[in-house]
C-alpha positions in Angstrom: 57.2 54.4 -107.3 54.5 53.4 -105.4 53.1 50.1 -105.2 55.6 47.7 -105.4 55.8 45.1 -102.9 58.8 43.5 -101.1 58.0 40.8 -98.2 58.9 40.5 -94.4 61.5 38.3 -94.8 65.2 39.6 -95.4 67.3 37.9 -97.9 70.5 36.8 -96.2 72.6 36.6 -99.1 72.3 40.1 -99.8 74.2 41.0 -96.9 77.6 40.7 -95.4 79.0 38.0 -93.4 79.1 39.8 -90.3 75.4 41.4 -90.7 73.6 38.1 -91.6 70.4 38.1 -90.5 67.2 35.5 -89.2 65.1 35.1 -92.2 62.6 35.3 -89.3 60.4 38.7 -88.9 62.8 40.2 -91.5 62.0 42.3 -94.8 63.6 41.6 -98.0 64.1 44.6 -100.5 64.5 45.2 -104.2 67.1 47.9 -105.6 65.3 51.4 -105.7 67.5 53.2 -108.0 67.8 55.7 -105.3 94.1 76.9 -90.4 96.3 76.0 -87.6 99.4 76.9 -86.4 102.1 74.8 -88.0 104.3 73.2 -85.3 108.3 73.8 -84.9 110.1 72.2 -87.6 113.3 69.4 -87.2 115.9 71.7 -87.3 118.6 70.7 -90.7 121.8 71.8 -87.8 122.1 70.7 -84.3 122.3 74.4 -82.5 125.1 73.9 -79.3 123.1 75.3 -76.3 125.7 74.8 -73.5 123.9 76.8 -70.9 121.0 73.9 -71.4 122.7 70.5 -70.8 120.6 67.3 -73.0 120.9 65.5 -69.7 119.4 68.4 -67.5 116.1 68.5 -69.3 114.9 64.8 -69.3 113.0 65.4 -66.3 111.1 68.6 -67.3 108.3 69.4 -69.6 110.7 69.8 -73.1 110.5 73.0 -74.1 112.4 72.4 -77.2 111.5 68.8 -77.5 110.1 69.1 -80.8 113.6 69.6 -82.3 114.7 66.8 -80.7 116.6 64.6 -83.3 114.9 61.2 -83.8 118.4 59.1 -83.5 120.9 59.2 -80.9 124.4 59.9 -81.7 126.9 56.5 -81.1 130.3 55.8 -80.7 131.5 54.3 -83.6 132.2 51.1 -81.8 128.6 50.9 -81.5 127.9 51.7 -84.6 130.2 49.4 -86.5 128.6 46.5 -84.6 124.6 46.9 -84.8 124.1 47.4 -88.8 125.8 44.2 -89.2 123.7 42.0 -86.7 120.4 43.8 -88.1 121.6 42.6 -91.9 122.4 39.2 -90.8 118.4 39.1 -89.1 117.4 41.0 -91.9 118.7 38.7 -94.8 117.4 35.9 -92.6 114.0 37.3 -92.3 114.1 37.9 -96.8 114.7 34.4 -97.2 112.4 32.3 -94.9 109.4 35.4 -95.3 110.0 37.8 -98.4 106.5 38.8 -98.5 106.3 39.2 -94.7 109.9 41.3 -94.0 108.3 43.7 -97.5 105.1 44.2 -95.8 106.4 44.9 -92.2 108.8 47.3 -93.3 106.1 49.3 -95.6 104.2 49.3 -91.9 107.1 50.5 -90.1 108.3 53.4 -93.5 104.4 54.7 -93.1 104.1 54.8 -89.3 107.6 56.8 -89.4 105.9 59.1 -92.3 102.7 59.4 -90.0 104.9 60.0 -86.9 107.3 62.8 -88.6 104.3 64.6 -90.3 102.8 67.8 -89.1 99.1 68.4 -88.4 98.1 70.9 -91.3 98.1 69.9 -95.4 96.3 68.2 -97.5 97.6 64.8 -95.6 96.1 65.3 -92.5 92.7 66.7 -94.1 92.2 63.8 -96.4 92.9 61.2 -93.2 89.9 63.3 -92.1 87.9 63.5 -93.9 88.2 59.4 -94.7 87.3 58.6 -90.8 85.0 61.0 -90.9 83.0 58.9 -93.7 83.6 55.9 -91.7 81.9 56.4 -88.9 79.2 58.1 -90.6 78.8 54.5 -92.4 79.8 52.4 -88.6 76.5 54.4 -87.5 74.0 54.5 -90.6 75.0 50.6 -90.0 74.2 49.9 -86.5 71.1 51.6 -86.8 70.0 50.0 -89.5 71.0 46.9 -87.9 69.3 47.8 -84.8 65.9 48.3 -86.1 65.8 47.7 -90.3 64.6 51.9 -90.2 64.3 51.7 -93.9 61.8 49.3 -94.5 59.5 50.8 -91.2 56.4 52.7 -91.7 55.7 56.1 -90.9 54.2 55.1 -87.9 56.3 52.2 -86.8 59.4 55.3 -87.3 57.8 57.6 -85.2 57.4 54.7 -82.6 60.9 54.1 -82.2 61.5 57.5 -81.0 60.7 56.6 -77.5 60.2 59.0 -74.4 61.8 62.5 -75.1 63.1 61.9 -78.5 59.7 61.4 -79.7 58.9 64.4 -78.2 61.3 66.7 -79.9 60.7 64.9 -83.6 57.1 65.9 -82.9 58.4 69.6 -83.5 60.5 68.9 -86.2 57.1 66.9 -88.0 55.0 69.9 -87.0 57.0 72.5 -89.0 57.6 70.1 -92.0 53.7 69.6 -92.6 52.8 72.8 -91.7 51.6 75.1 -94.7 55.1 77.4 -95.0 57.9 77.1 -92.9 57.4 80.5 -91.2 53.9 79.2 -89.9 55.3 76.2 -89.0 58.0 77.9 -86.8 54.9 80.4 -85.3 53.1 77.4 -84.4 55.7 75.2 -82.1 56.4 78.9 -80.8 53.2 78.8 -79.7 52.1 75.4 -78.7 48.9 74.0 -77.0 49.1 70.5 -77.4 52.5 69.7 -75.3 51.1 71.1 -71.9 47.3 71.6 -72.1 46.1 73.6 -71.5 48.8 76.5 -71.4 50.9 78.0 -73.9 54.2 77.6 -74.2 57.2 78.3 -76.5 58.9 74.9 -77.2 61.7 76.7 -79.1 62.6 77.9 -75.4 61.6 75.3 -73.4 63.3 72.3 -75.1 66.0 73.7 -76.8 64.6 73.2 -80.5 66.8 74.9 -82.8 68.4 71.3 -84.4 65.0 71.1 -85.5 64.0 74.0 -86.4 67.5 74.4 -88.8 66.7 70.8 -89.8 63.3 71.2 -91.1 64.3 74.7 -93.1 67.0 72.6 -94.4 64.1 69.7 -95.4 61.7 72.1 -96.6 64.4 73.7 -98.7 65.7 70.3 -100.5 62.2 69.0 -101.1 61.5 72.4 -102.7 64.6 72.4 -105.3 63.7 69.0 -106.0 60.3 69.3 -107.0 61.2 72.2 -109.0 63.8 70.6 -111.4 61.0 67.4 -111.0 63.2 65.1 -109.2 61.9 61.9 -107.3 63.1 62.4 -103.5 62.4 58.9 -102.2 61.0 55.6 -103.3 57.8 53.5 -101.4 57.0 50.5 -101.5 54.0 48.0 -100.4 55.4 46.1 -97.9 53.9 42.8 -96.5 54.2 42.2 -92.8 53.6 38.9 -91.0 50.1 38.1 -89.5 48.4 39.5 -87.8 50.1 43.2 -89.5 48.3 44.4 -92.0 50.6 45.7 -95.2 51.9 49.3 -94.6 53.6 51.5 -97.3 57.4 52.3 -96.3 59.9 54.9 -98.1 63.2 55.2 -98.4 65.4 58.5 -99.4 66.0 61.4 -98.1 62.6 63.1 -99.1 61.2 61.1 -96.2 61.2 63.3 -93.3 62.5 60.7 -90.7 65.0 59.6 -92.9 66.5 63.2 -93.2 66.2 63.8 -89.6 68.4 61.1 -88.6 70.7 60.8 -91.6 71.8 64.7 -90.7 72.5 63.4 -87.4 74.6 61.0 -88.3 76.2 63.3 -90.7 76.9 65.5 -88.1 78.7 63.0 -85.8 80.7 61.3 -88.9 82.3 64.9 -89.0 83.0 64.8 -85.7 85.1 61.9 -86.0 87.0 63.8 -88.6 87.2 66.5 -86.1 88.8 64.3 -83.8 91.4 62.9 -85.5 92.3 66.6 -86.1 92.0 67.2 -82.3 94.2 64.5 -81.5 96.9 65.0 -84.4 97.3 68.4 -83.1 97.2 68.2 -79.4 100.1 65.2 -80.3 101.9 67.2 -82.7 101.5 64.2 -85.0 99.2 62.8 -87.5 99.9 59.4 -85.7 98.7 60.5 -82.6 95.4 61.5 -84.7 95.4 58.3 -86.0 95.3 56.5 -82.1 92.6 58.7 -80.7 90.4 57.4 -83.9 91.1 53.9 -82.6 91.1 54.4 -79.1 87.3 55.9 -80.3 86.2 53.4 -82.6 87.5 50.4 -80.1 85.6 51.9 -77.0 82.9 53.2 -79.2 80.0 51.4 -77.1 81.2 53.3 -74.1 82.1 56.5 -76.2 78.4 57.1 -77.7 74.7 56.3 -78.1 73.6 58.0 -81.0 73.5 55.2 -83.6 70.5 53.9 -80.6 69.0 57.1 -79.8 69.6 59.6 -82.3 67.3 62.8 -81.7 68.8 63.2 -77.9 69.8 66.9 -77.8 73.9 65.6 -76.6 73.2 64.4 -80.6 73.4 67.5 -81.4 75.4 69.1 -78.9 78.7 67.1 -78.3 80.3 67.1 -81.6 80.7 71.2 -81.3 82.5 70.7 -77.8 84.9 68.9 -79.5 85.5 71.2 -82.2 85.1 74.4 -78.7 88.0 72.0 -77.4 89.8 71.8 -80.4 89.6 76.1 -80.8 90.7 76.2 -76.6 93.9 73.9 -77.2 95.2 75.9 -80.6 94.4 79.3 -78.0 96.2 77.5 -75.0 99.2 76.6 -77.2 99.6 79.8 -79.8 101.5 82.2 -78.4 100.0 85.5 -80.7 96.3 84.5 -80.8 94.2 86.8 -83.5 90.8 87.9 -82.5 89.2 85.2 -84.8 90.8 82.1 -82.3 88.2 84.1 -79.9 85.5 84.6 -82.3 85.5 80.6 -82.9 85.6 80.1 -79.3 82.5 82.3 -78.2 80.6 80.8 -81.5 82.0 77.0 -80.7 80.1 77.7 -77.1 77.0 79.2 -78.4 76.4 76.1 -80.6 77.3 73.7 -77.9 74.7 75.1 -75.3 71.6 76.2 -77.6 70.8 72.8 -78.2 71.7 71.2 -74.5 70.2 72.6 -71.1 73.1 70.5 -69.5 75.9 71.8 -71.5 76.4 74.6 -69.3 77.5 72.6 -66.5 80.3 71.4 -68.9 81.3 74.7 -69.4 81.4 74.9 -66.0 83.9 72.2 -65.3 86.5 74.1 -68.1 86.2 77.2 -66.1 87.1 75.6 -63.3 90.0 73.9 -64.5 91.2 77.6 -66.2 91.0 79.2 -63.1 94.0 77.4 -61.4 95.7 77.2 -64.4 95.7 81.0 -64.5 96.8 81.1 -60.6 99.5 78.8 -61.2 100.8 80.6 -64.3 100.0 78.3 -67.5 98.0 81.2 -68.9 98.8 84.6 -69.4 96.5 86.9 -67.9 95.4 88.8 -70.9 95.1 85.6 -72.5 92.9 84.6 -69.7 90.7 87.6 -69.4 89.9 86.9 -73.5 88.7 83.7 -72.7 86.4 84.3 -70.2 85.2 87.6 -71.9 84.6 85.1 -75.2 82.7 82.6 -72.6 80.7 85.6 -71.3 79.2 86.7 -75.0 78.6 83.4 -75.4 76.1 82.9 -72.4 74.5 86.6 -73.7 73.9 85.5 -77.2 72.1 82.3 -76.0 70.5 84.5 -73.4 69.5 86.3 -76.4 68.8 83.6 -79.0 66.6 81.5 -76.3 64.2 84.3 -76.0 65.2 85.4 -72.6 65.6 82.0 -71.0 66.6 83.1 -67.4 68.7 79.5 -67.0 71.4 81.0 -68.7 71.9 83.4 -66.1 71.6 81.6 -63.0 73.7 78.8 -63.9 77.3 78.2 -62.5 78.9 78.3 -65.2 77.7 82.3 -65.7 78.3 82.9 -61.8 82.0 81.3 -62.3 82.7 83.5 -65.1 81.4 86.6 -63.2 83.7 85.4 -60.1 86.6 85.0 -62.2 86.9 88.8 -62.9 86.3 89.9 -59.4 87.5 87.5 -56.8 90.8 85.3 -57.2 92.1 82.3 -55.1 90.0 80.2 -52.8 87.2 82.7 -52.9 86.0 81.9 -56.3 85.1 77.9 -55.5 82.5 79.3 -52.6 82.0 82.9 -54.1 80.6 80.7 -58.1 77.8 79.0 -55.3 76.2 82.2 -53.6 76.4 83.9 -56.7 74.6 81.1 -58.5 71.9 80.7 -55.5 71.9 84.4 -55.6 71.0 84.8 -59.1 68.6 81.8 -59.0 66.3 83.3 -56.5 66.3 86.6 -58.2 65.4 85.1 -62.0 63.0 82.4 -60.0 64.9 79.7 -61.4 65.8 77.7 -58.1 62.7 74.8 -58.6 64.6 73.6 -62.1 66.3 70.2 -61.8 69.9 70.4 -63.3 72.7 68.0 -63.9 74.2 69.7 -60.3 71.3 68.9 -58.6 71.6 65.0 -59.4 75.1 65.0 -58.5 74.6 66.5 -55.5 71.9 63.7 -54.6 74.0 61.4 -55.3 77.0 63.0 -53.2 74.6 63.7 -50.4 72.3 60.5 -50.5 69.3 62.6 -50.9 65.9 61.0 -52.5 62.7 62.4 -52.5 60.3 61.9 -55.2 61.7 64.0 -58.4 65.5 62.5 -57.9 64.2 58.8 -57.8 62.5 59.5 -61.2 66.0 60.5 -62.8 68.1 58.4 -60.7 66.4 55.4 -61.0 66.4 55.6 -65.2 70.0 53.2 -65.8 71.6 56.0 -67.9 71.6 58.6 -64.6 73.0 55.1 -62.6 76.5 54.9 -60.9 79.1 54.0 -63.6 79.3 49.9 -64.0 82.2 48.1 -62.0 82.8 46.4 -65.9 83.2 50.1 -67.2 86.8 50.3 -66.4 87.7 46.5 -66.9 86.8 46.9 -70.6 88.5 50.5 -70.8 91.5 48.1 -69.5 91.0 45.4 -72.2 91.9 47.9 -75.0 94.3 49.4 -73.1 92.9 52.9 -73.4 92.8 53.3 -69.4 96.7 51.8 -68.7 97.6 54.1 -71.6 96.3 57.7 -69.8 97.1 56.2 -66.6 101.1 56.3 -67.7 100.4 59.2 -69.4 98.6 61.4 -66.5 101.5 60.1 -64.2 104.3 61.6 -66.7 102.3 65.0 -66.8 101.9 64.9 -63.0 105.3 64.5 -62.4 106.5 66.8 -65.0 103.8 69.7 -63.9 104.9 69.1 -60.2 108.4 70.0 -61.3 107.7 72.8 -63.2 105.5 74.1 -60.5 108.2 74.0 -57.7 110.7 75.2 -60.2 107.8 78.7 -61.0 107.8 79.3 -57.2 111.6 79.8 -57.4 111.0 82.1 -59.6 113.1 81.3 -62.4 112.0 83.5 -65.4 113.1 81.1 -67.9 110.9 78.2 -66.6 107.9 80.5 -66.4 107.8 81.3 -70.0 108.3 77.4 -70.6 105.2 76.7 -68.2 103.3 78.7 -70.5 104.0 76.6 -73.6 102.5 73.3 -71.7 99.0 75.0 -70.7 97.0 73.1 -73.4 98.7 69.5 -71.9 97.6 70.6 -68.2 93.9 71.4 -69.1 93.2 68.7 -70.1 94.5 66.9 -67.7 92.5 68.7 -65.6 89.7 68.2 -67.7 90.0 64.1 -67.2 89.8 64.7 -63.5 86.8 66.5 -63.5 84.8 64.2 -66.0 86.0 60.9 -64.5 84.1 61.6 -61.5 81.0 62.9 -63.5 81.6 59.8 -65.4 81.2 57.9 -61.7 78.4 59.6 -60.2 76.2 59.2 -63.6 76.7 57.0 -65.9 75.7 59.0 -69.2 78.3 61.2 -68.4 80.7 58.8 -70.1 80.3 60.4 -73.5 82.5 63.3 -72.3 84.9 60.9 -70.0 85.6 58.3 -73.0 86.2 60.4 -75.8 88.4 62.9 -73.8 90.4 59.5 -72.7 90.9 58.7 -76.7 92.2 62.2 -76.7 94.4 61.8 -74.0 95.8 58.6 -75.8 97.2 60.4 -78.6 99.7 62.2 -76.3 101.8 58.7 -76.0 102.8 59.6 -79.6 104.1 63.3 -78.5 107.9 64.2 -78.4 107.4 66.6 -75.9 106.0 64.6 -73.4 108.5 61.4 -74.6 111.0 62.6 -76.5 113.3 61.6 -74.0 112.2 57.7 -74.5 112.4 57.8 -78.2 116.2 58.3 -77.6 116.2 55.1 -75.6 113.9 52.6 -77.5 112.7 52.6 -81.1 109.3 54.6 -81.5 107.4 52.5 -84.0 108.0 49.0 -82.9 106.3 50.1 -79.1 103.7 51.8 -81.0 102.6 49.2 -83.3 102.7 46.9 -80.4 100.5 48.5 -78.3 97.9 49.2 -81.4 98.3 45.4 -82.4 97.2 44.8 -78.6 94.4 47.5 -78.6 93.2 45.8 -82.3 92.3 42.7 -80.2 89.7 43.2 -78.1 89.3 46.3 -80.0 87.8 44.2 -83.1 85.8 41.8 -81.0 84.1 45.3 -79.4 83.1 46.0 -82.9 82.2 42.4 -84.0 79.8 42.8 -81.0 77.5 45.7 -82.4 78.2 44.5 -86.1 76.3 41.4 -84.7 73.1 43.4 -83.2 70.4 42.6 -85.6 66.9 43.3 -85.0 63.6 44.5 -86.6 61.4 46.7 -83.9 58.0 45.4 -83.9 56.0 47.1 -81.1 52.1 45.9 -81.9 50.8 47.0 -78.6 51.7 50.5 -79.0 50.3 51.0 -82.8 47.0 49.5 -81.7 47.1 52.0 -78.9 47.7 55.1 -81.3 45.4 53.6 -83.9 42.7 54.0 -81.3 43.3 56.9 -80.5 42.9 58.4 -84.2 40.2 56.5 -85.1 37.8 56.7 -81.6 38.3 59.5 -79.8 37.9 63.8 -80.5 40.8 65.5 -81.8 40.7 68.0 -78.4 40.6 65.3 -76.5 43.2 65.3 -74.1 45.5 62.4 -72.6 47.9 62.0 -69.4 50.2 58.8 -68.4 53.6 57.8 -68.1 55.5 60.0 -70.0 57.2 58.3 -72.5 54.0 56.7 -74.3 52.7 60.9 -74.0 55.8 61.6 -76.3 54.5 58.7 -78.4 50.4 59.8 -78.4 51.7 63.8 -79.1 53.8 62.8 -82.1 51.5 60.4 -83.8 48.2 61.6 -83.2 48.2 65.0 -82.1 46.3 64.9 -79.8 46.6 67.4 -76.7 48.9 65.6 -73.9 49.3 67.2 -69.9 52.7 65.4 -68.9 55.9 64.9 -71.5 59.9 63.5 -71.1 61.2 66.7 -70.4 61.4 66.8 -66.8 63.7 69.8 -65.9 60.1 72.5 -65.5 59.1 72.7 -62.1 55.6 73.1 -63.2 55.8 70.1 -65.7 56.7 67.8 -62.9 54.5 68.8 -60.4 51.6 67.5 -63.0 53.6 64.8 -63.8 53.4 63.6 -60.2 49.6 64.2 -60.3 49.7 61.7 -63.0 52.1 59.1 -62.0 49.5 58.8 -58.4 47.5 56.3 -60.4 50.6 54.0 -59.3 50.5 55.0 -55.9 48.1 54.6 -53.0 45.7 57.3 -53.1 42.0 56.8 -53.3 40.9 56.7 -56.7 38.1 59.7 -56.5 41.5 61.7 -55.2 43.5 60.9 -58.1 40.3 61.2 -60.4 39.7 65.0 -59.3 43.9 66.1 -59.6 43.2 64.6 -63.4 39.7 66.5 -63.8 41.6 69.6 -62.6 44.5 69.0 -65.3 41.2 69.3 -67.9 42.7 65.1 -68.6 39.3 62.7 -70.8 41.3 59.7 -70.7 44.3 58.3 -69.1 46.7 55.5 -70.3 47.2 52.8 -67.6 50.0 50.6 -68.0 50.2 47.1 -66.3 53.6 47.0 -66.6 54.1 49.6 -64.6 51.9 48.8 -61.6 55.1 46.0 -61.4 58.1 46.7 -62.8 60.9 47.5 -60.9 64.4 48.2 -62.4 66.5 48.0 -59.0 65.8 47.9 -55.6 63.4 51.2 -54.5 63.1 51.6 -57.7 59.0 50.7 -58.4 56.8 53.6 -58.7 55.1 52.4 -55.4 58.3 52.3 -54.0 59.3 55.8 -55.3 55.7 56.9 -53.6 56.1 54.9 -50.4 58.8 57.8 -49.9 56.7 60.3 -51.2 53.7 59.9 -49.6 54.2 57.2 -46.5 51.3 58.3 -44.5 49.2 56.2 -46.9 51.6 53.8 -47.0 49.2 51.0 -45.5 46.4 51.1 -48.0 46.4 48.8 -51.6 48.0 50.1 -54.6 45.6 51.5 -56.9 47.1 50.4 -60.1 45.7 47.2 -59.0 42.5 48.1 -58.0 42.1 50.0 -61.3 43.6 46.9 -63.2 40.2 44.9 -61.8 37.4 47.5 -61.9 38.1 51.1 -62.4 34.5 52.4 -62.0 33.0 54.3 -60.7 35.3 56.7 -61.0 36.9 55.6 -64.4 36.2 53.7 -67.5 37.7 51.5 -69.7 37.0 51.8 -73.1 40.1 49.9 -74.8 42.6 47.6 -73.5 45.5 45.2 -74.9 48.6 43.0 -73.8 50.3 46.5 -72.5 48.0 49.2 -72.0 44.4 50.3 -70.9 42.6 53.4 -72.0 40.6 54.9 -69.0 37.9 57.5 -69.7 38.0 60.0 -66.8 34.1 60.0 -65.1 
């Protein structure tokens, strides 16, 4: 239905309270008509054990905790007198607050039904399946919110996929237009435009298989749907505010953007299901589920940015380590595993890493919290030498499925797992380093940039030229000092502080207990492995969380995880004896609800409309005045944006991990240094660059202290230190040497003489 029109403005009373917006710069719009292994059951009969003493075993990890009755025997004295105060409040409570006593003791009956209930049935898969829809609304919401998607343009779409996320949408648009899928998929395999003038196989480079699934998966619905005749998406004429002209806008999933990111968010409202899984089952309780999906939904600025920046390959990526987690801890805990707990593992990992260069480093961290979990004795060694032979197909099939890519062999995470069979004890820390610096300079893969490498700059205080350009970005910053104070606010960091202590202790028994060699205790130490990794797991992403702050998407979540061990009777069965479970629970979540619920009020009440006028007049340029060869360098996120819109060939992009692609990119970026112009002029001839995008903003901007691009080549290049900047220079008269044939508010097009 094209040619209706709806306005700018956005009707307030169409929306809810919470999401009411300006009825400034908004659009209003008409209707368009468009199996795991069941825990340990309460036993019906107490079973005397006199050999194991109650009283012995409260300061030991419970091996039989989950039998544990959940009220303590009384003497009758005792029991004669408590029932009759608790009628006398009880009565008291009926008359002054009938509807109040009714609707707290319907709380309490359901909390004691969550807390009792095991993880698997039809329960536990319908709870999932419900949070699992509500996120995926929480984030259609905020995005929506964020940037009123639906009523955009094409073009004003693309444009909000900024820096590297336009980048990889590009690939996903090129196989959607393309003549057949196949050709499509030949031609992004094959690609001129990202790096001209070479060749290269994005598939392999950037890690494109989302995409490439995605767009069969497009390509396919659009296809059934034209057969049977069916309208995919509605357009409309919509009228923007002077000095925007009218642009058409569609809605439905037959829009290619709209598909793209409404699988994405798809994809993570599962996840949520998957965690509430995760947590009922690492808890032994579908109430501890039910906390971790709080704990996540309170913290879930800190926990996530893909309702901001949805094509981002940890998009992808995360939501299948949580299910690789979820497949480790039923491995850790089972006692018989069958070969398919393996099969899931090694297939969990393949579809973590093929869309994520980092996630291999990840990996990396789980190996190396195995390792002395295996020396210690929480994991058998059979058990052991499955999991790393499942980790080790893994890295081969992506090896295999990248086309080769030689980072998959030189990582640590591969060395570790080839240490772990041959060298045991101290050895493997230092022998997992020479092996991975061995391998590196073998396969030529020492000059990429990886997540190590930044930590190790920041450990080390090292800064050259290539670190600064990642470090200086506020997502690869130190973690915020308010980070923690508002992990405190909804108690989700006092809660796995009390419950890291309790495993500490109880693991530092055990421990002393194993090297006594009691037989009996071993076997028990075997039944808590799954507790002990991930505690181990916390220690190693809180300080990745630290070093860099966009490593608190693995820290946050894997603390809501954490969280739902305060509901498990083997870590506090001993407590429920002492205090009533449910009214210490329901406290805490009443006190977690608080600031919890303002965190949410806070991104229910982000409205905005992205507007970015500069930029479409740049691209609009660009189509209308200039060759379609003609090629174009500057700062690499407006390259991302000039690639995907106009397709025109580009000699820098986002992705920054190629040694080769930064080493043009710092050719390009000396426009903002102090270099003569005719220098920087003849590194862009060389580069085969006709014009070049010079951006004021730029030439100034400085996001912390050593932080401005002159500052950043001050260290590079300090033996020209003395002379002007040239961004200012070219700001006032770039000839002779350059041209400028357009310029606006934010950037200037400069021909290359």
């Amino acid at each position: 239905m094209v040619g209706q029109t709806r306005s700018k403005l956005r009707g307030a009373a169409s929306e809810p309270s919470h999401f009411l917006r300006s009825t400034q710069s908004r659009r209003r719009r008409r209707a368009t008509g468009s199996g795991e292994r069941e825990l340990e059951k309460e036993p019906k009969e107490e079973v005397k054990r006199p050999e194991l003493p109650l009283r012995t075993r409260r300061g030991n990890l419970t091996r039989g905790a989950r039998k544990y009755s959940p009220q303590r025997i009384r003497n009758l004295k005792t029991q004669n007198c408590v029932p009759v105060e608790m009628v006398r409040r009880t009565d008291l409570l009926n008359d002054r607050f009938p509807f109040l006593s009714s609707l707290l003791e319907q709380l309490s009956d359901k909390a004691q039904l969550l807390q009792r209930r095991q993880v698997s049935g039809k329960g536990a898969f319908g709870i999932a399946a419900f949070v699992a829809i509500l996120h995926w609304v929480h984030l259609i919401t905020l995005f929506e919110n964020d940037r009123h998607f639906s009523h955009l343009s094409a073009l004003e779409r693309e444009m909000t996929f900024r820096t590297e996320m336009g980048l990889y949408y590009s690939y996903f648009k090129t196989i959607v237009e393309a003549p057949s899928f196949l050709q499509g998929l030949w031609m992004i395999m094959n690609d001129r435009l990202t790096e001209y003038p070479l060749v290269i196989n994005t598939v392999k480079r950037f890690h494109l298989y989302p995409e490439v699934i995605i767009a069969f998966c497009y390509r396919t619905f659009v296809g059934i749907m034209n057969l049977f005749g069916l309208e995919t998406k509605t357009c409309w004429n919509v009228t923007r505010i002077e000095p925007l002209n009218e642009v058409q806008s569609c809605e439905g999933l037959g829009d290619p953007a709209c598909f793209y990111v409404g699988v994405i968010f798809i994809l993570n409202g599962i996840m949520m299901g998957l965690f509430f899984m995760y947590g009922a089952y690492l808890s032994g309780t579908q109430l501890g589920g039910i906390i971790t999906v709080l704990c996540y939904f309170f913290n879930h600025g800190e926990a996530t940015r893909v309702m901001w920046t949805p094509p981002l390959r940890e998009s992808f990526s995360y939501p299948f380590l949580v299910l690789q987690m979820y497949i480790l801890t039923v491995i850790l805990r089972t006692t018989n595993n069958s070969r398919r707990h393996f099969i899931a593992l090694c297939l969990s990992n393949v579809a973590f890493m093929l869309p994520w260069q980092f996630a291999q480093f990840i990996l990396f961290t789980q190996i190396a919290s195995l390792f002395p979990m295996y020396v210690v004795g929480y994991i058998e060694p059979n058990k052991f030498q499955k999991i790393i032979h499942a980790n080790m197909i893994s890295v081969l099939l992506c090896f295999v499925f990248m086309f080769g890519n030689p980072m998959y062999l030189s990582s640590y995470y591969s060395s570790s797992l080839i240490i772990t069979l041959v060298i045991q004890g101290s050895a493997w820390f230092f022998g997992t380093i020479i092996l991975k610096f061995l391998t590196s300079k073998i396969l030529g893969v020492s000059d990429h940039i990886r997540l190590s490498d930044l930590i190790a700059a920041r450990i080390l205080r090292y800064t050259d030229f290539d670190t600064l350009i990642y470090t200086c970005a506020p997502e690869f910053d130190f973690m915020e000092t308010a980070t923690p104070v508002r992990y405190s606010k909804t108690l989700l960091l006092p809660i796995v502080v009390v419950i890291t202590y309790v495993i500490f202790k109880k693991a530092f028994r055990d421990i002393l207990c194993v090297l006594c060699a009691n037989t009996y205790l071993r076997k028990q130490l075997l039944e808590h492995g799954e507790i002990i990794f991930h505690t181990l797991q916390l220690f190693a992403f809180t300080p990745l969380a630290i070093l860099i702050m966009r490593l608190k998407l693995f820290l946050t979540p894997h603390m809501c995880v954490m969280a739902s061990l305060i509901c498990s009777r083997r870590l506090f069965g001993w407590i429920f004896y002492r205090v009533r479970f449910m009214p210490v629970i329901l406290s805490l979540v009443t006190v977690m609800s608080i600031q919890g619920y303002a965190n949410l009020h806070n991104q229910w009440s982000i409205i905005g409309e992205f507007n970015n006028l500069p930029q479409e007049e740049l691209i609009q340029w660009i189509k209308y005045n200039t060759r379609p060869d003609a090629v174009f360098a500057g700062a690499m996120p407006t390259m991302a944006s000039v690639k995907l819109s106009t397709l025109h060939p580009i000699v820098n992009h986002p992705h920054y991990e190629d040694a080769d692609l930064r080493a043009r990119t710092k050719i390009v970026y000396s426009a903002y240094s102090r270099k003569s112009a005719k220098e920087v002029r003849d590194k862009l001839v060389e580069l085969h660059v006709n014009y070049y995008i010079l951006e004021e903003a730029w030439c100034v901007v400085r996001t912390k202290p050593g932080c401005s691009m002159l500052e950043i080549w001050d260290v590079e290049d300090p033996s020209n230190s003395a002379n002007p900047p040239l961004c200012s220079v070219l700001l006032k008269d770039a000839r002779p040497y350059f041209t400028t044939v357009f310029q606006n508010s934010m950037y200037r097009v400069l021909k290359v003489n």
